[in-house]
C-alpha positions, -999 to 999 in steps of 0.1 A, spaced: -571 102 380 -575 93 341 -551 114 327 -567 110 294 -600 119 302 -586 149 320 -570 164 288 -602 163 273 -621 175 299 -598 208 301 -601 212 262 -639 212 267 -639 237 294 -610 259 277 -640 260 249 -669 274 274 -645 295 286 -642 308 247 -608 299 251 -605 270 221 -626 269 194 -639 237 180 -608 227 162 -587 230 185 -565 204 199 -542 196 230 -509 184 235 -502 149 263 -495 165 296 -461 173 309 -454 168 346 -442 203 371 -436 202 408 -449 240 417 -444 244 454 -445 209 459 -474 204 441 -476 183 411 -491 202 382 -497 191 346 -491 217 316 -508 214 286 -505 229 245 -531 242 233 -530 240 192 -549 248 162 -557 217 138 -572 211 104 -585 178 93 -578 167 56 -580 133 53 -560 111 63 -544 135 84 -544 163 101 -522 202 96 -513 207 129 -503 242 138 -477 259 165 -494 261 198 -506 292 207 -511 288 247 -504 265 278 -528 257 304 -519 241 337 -538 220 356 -532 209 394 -529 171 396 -551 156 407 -578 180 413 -581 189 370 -583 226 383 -571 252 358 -545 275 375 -530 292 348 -534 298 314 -509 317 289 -512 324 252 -478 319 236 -465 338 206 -475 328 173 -465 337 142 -485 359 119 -502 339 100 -500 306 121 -475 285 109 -481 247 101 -458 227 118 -465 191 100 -490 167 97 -508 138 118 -504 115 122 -467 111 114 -444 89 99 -435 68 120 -470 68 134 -487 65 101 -460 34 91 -478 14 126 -512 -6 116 -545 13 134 -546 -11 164 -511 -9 173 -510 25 173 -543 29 193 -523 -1 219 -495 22 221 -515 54 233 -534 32 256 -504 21 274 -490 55 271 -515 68 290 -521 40 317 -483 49 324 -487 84 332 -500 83 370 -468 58 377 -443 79 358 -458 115 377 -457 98 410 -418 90 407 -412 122 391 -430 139 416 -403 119 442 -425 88 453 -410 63 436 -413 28 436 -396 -7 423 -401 -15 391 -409 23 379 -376 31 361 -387 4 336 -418 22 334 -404 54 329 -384 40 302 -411 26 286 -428 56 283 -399 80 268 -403 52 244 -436 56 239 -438 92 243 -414 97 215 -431 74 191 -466 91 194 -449 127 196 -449 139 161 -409 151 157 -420 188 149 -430 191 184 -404 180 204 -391 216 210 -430 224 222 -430 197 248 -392 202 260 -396 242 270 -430 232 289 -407 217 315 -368 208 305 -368 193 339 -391 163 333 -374 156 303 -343 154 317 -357 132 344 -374 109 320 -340 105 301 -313 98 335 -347 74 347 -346 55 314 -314 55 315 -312 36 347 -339 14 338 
């Protein structure tokens, strides 16, 4: 399954559902095993565009998705602070400091990673996917903007964990 295409496709149904508005982004997918079941949780997050980048705002739900069906099985609005609070801007520094078509490269690959990576954290590794793993922590942290680290770490501590011994074995 295109992991990629599946975000966007449970943004646009979070927006039928009246869910989302129109400005409305969400996060890169973070791996659970729920009964054995691999499930992918998503942030759910306001955004404003002011060129050349973009207020992004603290997330204010989490919607999880069985893998690989793309079926929503829960959604949860997360507390928010009144008014929203801006966390930063995107893209970062570290992404805005990267020219246009590496930075596109290193999203691609980033996603073309993720079925490998959920299949070993899910416990059906194979050779040659610690490397992978590594190079997506890599990859994950230098598309993540820093402000949301925390965000993506309580989704699932366990897959960060993971994702750091499995680097570190790479």
């Amino acid at each position: 399954m295109d992991v990629k295409q599946l975000g966007e496709q449970i943004l646009d149904e979070c927006r039928q559902q009246g869910r989302a508005a129109l400005e409305t982004g969400i996060s890169r997918p973070v791996p659970q095993i729920v009964d054995g079941r691999v499930h992918l949780a998503y942030l759910l997050y306001r955004s404003q565009v002011q060129p050349p980048y973009q207020k992004l705002y603290e997330p204010f739900a989490r919607v999880v998705v069985d893998y690989p069906s793309g079926e929503i099985v829960d959604y949860q609005p997360l507390p928010t602070s009144d008014p929203v609070k801006v966390l930063g801007r995107y893209p970062h520094a570290a992404a805005a400091a990267l020219p246009r078509v590496q930075w596109q490269g290193a999203w691609e690959e980033l996603y073309q990673l993720y079925p490998d990576v959920i299949d070993a954290f899910a416990g059906h590794a194979k050779p040659g996917q610690r490397q992978q793993a590594a190079r997506f922590r890599e990859l994950f942290d230098l598309t993540m903007p820093p402000f949301l680290g925390a965000y993506y770490r309580a989704i699932n501590p366990t897959f960060f964990d993971w994702l750091q011994q499995a680097s570190l074995l790479a």
